[in-house]
C-alpha positions in Angstrom: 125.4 114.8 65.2 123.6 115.6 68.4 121.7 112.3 68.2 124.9 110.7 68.3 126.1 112.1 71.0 123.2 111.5 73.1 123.2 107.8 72.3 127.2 107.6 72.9 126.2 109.0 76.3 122.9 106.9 77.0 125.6 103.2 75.9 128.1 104.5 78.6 125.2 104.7 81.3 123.4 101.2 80.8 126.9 99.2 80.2 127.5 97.9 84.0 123.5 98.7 85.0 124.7 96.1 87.8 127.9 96.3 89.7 129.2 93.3 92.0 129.0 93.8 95.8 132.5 93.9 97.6 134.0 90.8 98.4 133.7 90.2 101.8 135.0 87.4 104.3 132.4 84.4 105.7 133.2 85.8 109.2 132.4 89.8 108.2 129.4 88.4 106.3 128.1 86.0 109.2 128.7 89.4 111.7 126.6 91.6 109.1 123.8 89.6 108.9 123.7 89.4 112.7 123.5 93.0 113.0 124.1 95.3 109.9 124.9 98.4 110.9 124.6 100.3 107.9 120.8 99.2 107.5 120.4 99.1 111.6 119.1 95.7 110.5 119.1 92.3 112.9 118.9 88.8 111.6 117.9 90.7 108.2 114.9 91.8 110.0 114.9 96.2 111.2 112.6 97.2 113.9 109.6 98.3 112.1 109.6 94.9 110.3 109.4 92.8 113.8 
């Protein structure tokens, strides 16, 4: 029975192993990849990768 559970558990985990990034606008996505704030990144490109 435990073996059961564990692989109920272990199915639940690895069914959306990939979720969709949030629909965002051409502007906002245009804007982001000129500077992303989150990442700090500019033209895709952070300062340690100049």
């Amino acid at each position: 029975m435990v073996v059961k559970d564990e692989k109920k558990e272990m199915d639940t985990v690895l069914a959306n192993p990939y979720e969709k990034p949030p629909k965002i606008s051409t502007k906002e996505s245009i804007r982001n990849f000129i500077y992303n704030p989150s990442t700090k990144a500019v033209m895709g490109r952070t300062a340690s990768s100049w």
